[in-house]
C-alpha positions as CSV (number, residue, x, y, z in Angstrom):
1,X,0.0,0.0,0.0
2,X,1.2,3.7,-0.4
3,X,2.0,5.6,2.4
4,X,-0.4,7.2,3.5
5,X,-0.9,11.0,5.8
6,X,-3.6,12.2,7.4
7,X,-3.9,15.8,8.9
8,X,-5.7,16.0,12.2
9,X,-7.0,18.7,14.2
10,X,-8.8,18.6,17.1
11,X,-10.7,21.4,19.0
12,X,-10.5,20.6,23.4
13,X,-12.1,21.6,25.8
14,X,-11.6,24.9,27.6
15,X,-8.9,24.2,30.2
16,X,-8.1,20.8,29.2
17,X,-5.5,21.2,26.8
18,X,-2.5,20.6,28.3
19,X,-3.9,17.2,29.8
20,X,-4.8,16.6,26.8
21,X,-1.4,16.8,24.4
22,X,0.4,15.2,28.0
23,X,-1.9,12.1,27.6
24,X,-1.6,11.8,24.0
25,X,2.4,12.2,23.8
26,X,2.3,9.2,27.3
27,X,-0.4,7.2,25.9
28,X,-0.9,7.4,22.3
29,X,1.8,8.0,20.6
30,X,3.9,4.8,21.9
31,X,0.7,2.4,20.9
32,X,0.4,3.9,17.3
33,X,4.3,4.1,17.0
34,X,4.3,0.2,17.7
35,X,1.8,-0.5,15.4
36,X,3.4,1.2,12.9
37,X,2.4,4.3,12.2
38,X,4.5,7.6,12.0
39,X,3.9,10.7,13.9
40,X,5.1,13.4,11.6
41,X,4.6,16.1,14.2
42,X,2.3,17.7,16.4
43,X,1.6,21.4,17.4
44,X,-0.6,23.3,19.9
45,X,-2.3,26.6,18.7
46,X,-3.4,27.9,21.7
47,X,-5.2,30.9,20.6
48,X,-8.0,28.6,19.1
49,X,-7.3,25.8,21.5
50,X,-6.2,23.4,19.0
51,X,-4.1,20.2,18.6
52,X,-2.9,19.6,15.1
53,X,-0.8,16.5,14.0
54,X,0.5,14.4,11.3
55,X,0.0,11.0,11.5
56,X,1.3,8.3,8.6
57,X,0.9,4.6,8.3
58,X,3.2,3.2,5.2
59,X,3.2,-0.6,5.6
60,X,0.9,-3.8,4.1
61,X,-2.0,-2.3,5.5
62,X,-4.4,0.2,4.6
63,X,-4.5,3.4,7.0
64,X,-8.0,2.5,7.7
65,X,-7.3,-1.3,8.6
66,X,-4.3,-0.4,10.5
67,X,-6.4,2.5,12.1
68,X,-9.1,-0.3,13.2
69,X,-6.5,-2.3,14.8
70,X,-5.3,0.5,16.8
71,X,-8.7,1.5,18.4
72,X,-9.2,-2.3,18.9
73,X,-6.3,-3.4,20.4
74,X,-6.5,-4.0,24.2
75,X,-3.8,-1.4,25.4
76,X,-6.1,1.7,23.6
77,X,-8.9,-0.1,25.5
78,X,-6.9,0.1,28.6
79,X,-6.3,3.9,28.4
80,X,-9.9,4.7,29.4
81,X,-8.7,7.7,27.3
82,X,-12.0,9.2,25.5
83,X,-11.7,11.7,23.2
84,X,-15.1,12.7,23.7
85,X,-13.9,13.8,27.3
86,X,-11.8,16.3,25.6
87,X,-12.5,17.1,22.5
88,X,-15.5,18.9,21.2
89,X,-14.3,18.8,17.5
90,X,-12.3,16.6,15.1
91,X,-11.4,17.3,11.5
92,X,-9.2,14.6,9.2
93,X,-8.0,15.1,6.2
94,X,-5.5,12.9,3.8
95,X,-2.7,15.1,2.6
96,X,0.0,14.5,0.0
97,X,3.7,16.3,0.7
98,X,4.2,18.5,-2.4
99,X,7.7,19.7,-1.0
């Protein structure tokens, strides 16, 4: 499969973001890093209170497929980490590097 990017940007809660990119750089990032994927970078814009980051997955797998065995694999499970706890908005979107 091609590799595969995906821009994400996610709106939190008032307050919350700091938890919120200190759980996802302890929690998530090592599970998606051993599955495979690729954490291009990741940014806070604090004036909007927004997360943005880069995510890729380049392996026999599609990004969706490998997606599904992240969210179902028993360590995400074990997080108890809900993004509807602390996000009130989510926007994905496959990008292509041009440079």
């Amino acid at each position: 499969m091609a590799k595969t990017t995906q821009l994400r940007t996610y709106t939190v809660r008032d307050g919350m973001l700091d938890e919120w990119v200190e759980r996802w750089r302890e929690e998530v990032v090592p599970l998606r890093l051993e599955l495979g994927f690729t954490i291009d970078g990741a940014w806070v814009d604090r004036r909007s209170n927004q997360f943005i980051w880069l995510i890729s997955y380049d392996g026999p797998e599609t990004f969706a497929e490998r997606n599904a065995a992240y969210w179902a694999s028993p360590r995400r499970k074990a997080m108890g980490l809900d993004p509807g706890d602390y996000l009130t908005h989510t926007e994905e979107r496959v990008v292509e590097r041009s440079y």
